[in-house]
VMD Tcl script that builds the backbone (N, CA, C; Angstrom):
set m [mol new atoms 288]
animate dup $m
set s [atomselect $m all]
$s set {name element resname resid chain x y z} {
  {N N UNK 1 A 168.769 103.755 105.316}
  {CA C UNK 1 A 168.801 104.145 106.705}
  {C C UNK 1 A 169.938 105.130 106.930}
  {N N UNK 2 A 169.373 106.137 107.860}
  {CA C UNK 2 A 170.547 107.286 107.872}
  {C C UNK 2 A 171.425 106.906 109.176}
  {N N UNK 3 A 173.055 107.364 108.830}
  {CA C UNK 3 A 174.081 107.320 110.236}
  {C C UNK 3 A 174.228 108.459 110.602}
  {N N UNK 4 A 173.217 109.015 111.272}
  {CA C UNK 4 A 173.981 110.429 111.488}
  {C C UNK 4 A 175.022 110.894 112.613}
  {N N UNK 5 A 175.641 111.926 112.421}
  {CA C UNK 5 A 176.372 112.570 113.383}
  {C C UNK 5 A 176.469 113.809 113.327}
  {N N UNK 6 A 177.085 114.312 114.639}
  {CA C UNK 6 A 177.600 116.163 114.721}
  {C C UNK 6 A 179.132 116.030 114.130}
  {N N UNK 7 A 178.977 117.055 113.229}
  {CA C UNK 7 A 180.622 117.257 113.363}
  {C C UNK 7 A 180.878 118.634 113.132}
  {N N UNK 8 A 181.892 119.268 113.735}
  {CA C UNK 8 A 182.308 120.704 113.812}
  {C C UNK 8 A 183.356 121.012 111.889}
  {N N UNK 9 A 182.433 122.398 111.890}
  {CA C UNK 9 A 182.574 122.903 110.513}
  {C C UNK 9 A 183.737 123.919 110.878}
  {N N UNK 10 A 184.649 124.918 109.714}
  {CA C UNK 10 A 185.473 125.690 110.018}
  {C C UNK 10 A 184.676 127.055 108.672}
  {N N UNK 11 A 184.559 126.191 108.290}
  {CA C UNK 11 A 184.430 127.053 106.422}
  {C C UNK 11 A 182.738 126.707 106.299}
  {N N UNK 12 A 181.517 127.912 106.013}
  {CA C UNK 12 A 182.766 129.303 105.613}
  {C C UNK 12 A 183.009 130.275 107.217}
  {N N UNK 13 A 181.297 129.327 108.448}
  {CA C UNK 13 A 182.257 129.908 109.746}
  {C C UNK 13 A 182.429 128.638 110.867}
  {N N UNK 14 A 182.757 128.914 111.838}
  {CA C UNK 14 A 182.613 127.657 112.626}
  {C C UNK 14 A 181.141 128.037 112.862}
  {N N UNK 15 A 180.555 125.911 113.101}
  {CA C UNK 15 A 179.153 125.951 113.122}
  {C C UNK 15 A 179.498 123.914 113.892}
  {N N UNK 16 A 178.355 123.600 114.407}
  {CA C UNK 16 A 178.328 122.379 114.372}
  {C C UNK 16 A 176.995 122.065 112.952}
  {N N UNK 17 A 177.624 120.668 112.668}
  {CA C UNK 17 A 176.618 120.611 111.483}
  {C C UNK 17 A 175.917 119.259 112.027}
  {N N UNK 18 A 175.017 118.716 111.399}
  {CA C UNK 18 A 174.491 117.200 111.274}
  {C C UNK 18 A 174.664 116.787 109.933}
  {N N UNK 19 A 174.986 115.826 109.643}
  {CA C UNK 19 A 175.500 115.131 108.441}
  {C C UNK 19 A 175.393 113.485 109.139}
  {N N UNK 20 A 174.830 112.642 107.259}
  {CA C UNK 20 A 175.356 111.377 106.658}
  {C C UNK 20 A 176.610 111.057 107.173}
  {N N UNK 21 A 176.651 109.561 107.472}
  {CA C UNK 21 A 178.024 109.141 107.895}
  {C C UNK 21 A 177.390 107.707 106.727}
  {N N UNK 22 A 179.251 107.170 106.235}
  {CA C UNK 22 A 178.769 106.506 105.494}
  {C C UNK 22 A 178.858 104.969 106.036}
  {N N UNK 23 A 178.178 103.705 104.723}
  {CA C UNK 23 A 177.985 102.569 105.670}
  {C C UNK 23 A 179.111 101.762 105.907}
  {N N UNK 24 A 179.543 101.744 107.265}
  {CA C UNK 24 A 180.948 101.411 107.348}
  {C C UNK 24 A 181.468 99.669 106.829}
  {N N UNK 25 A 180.546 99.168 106.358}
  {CA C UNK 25 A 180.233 97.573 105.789}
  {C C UNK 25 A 180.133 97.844 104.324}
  {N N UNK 26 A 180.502 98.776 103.676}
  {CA C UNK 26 A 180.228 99.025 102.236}
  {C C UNK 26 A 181.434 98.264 101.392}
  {N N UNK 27 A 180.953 97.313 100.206}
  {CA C UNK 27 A 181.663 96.528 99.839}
  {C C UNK 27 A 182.673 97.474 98.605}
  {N N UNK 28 A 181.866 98.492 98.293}
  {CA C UNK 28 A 182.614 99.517 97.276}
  {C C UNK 28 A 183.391 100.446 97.353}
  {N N UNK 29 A 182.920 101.046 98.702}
  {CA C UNK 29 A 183.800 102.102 98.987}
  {C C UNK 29 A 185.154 101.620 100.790}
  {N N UNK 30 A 184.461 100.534 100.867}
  {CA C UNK 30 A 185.205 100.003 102.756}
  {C C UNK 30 A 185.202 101.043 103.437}
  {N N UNK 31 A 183.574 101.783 103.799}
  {CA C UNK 31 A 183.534 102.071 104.536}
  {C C UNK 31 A 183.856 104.002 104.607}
  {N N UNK 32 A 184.593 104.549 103.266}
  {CA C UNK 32 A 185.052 105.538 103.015}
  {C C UNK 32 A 184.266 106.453 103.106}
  {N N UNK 33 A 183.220 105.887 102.019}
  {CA C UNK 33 A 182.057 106.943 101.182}
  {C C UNK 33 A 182.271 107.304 100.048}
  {N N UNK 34 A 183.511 107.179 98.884}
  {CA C UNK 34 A 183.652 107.351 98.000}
  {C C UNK 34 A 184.622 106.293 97.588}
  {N N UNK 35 A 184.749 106.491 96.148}
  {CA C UNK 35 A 186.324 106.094 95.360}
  {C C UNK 35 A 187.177 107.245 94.575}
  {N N UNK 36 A 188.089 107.108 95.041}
  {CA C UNK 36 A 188.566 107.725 94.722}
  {C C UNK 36 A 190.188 107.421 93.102}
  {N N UNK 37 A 190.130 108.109 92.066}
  {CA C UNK 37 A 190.226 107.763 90.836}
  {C C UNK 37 A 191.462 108.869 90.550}
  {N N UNK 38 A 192.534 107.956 90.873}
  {CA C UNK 38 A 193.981 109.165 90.371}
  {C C UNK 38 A 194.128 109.020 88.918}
  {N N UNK 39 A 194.339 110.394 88.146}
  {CA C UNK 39 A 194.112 110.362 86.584}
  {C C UNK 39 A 195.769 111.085 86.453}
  {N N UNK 40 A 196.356 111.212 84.905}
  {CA C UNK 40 A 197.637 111.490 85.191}
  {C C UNK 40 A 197.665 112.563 83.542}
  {N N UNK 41 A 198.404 113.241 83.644}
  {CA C UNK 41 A 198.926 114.472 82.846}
  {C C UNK 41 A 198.631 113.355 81.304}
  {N N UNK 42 A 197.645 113.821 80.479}
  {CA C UNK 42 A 197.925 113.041 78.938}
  {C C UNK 42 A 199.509 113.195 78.163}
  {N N UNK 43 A 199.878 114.437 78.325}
  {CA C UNK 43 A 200.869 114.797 77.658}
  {C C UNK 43 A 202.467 114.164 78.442}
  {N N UNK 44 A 202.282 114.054 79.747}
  {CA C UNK 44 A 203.833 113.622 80.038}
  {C C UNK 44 A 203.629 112.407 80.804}
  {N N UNK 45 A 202.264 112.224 81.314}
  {CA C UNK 45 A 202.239 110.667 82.277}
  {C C UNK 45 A 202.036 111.051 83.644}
  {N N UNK 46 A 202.130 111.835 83.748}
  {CA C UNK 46 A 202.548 112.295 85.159}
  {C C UNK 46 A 201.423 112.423 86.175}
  {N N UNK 47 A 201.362 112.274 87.647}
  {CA C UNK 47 A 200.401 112.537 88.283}
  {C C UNK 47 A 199.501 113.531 88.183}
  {N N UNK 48 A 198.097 113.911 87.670}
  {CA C UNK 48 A 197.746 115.393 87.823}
  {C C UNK 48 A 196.457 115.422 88.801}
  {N N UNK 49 A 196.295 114.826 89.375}
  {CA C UNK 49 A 194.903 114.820 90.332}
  {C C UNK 49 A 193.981 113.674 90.537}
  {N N UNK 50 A 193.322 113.532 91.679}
  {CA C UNK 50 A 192.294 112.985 91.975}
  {C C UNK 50 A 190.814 113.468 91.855}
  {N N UNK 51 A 190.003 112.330 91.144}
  {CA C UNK 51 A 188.615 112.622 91.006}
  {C C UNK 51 A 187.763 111.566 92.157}
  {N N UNK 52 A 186.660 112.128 92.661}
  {CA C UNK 52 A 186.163 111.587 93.622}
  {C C UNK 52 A 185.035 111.319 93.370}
  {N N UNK 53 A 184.693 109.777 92.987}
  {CA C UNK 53 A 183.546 109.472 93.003}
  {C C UNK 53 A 182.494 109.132 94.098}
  {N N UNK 54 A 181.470 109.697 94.321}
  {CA C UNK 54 A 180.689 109.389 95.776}
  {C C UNK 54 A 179.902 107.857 95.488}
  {N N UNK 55 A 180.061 107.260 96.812}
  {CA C UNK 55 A 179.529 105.752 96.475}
  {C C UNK 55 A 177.980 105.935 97.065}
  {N N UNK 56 A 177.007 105.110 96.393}
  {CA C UNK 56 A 175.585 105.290 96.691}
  {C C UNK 56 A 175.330 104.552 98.357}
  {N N UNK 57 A 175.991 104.324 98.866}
  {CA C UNK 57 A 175.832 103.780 100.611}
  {C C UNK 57 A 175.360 105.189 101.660}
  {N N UNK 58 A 175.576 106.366 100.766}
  {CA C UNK 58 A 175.332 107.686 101.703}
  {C C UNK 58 A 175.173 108.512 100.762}
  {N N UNK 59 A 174.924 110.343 101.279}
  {CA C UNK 59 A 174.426 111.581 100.795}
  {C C UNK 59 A 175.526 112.422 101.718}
  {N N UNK 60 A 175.879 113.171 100.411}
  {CA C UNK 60 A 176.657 114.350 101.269}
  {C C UNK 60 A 175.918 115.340 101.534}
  {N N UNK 61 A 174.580 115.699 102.868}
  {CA C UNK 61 A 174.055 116.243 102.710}
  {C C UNK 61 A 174.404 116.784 104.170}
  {N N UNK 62 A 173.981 118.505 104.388}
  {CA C UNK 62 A 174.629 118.930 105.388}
  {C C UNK 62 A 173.589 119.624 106.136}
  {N N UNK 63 A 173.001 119.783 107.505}
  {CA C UNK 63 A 172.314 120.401 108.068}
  {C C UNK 63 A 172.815 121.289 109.063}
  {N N UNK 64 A 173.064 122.644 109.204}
  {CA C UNK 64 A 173.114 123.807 110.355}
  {C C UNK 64 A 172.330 123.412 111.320}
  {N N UNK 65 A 173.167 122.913 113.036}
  {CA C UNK 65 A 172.837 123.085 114.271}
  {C C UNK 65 A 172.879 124.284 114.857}
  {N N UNK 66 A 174.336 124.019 114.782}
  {CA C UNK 66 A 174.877 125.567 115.480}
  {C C UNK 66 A 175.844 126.627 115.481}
  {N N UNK 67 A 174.912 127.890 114.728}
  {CA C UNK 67 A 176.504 128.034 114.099}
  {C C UNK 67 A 177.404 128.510 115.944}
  {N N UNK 68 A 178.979 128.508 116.202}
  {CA C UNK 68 A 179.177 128.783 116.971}
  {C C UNK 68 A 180.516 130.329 117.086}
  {N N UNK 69 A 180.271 130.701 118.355}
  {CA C UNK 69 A 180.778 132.162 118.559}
  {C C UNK 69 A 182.368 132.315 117.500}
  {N N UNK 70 A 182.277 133.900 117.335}
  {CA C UNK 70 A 183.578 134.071 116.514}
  {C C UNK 70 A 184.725 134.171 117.923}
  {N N UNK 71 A 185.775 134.471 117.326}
  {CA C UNK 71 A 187.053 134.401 118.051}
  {C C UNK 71 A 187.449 135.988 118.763}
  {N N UNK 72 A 187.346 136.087 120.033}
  {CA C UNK 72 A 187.773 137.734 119.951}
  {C C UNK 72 A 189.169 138.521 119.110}
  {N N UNK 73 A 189.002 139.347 119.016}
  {CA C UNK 73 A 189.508 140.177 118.038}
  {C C UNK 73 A 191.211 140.057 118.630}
  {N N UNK 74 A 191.555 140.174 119.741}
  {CA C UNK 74 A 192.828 139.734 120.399}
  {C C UNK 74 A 193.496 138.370 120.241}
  {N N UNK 75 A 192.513 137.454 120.018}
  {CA C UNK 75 A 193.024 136.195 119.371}
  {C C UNK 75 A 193.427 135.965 118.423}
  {N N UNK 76 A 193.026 137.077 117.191}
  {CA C UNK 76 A 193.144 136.419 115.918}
  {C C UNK 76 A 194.676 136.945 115.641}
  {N N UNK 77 A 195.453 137.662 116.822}
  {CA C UNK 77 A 196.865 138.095 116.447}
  {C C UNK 77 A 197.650 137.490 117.043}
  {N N UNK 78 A 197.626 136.295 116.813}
  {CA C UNK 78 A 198.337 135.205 117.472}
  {C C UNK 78 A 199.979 135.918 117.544}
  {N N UNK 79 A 200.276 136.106 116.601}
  {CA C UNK 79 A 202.212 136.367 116.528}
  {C C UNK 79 A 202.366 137.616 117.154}
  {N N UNK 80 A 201.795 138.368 117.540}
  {CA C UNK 80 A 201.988 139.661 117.991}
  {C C UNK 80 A 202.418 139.614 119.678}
  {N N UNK 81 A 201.926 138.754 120.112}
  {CA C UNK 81 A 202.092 138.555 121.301}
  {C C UNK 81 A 201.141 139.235 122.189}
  {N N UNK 82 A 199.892 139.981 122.137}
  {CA C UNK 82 A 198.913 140.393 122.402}
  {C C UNK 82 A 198.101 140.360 123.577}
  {N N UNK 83 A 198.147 140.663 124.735}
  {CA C UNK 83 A 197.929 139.862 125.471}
  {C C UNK 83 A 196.864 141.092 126.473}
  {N N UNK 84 A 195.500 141.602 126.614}
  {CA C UNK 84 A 195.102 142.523 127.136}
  {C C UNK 84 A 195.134 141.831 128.865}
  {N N UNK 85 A 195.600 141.284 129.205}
  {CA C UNK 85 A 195.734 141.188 130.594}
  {C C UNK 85 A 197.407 141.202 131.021}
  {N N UNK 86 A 198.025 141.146 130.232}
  {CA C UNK 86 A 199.587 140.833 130.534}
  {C C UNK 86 A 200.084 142.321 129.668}
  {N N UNK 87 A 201.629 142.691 130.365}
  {CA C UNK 87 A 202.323 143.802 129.262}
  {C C UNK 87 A 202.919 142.909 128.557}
  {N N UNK 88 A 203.127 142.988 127.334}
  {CA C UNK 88 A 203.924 142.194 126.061}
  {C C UNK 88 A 203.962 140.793 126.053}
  {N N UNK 89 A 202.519 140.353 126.321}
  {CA C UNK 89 A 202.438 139.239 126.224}
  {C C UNK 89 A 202.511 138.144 127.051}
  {N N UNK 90 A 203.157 138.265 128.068}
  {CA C UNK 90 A 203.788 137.392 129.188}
  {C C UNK 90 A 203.470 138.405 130.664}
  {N N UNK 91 A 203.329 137.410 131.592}
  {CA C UNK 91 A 202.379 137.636 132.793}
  {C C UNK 91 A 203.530 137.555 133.650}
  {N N UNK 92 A 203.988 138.691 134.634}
  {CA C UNK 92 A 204.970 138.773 135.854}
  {C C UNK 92 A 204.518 137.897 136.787}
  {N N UNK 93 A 203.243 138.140 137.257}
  {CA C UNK 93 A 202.503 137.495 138.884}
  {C C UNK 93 A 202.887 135.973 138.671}
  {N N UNK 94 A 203.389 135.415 139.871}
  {CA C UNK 94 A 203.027 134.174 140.057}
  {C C UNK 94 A 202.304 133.074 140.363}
  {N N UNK 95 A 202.088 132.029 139.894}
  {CA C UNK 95 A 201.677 130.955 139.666}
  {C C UNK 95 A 200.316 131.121 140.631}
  {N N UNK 96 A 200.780 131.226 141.691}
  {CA C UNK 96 A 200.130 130.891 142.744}
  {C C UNK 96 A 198.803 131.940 143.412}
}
mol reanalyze $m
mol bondsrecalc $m
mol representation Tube
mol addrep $m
């Protein structure tokens, strides 16, 4: 039986997707969706990464709703201070 839900994507654009949610009663994974398996450097011991095993309670499978609008071109210069309604960024008029 499927859990589905919406959840908002970033990569590779923003989109809402539909996706598997996993079974939150799962005796293998509690609920995660996977296990996850820290392995360590052969040569010194040392931490070198996690491997992720997917547990059979779900599918990482992904469906396109929507992809949604890009960002205007004035937004994406956040540090610049940019502001096509204001001079240098910051707005004189008041509040009111």
């Amino acid at each position: 039986m499927l859990r589905l839900r919406i959840q908002r994507t970033a990569l590779p654009r923003n989109a809402l997707i539909l996706t598997d949610t996993p079974r939150p009663d799962c005796r293998n994974c509690d609920g995660v969706g996977g296990i996850p398996h820290d392995y360590g450097d052969p040569a010194t011991g040392e931490y070198a990464g996690t491997d992720w095993e997917p547990c059979d309670c779900w599918t990482e499978w992904r469906m396109l709703l929507l992809p949604l609008p890009r960002l205007p071109r004035w937004l994406h210069r956040r540090g610049t201070g940019r502001d096509p309604w204001a001079p240098g960024g910051y707005s004189n008029e008041p509040p009111f």
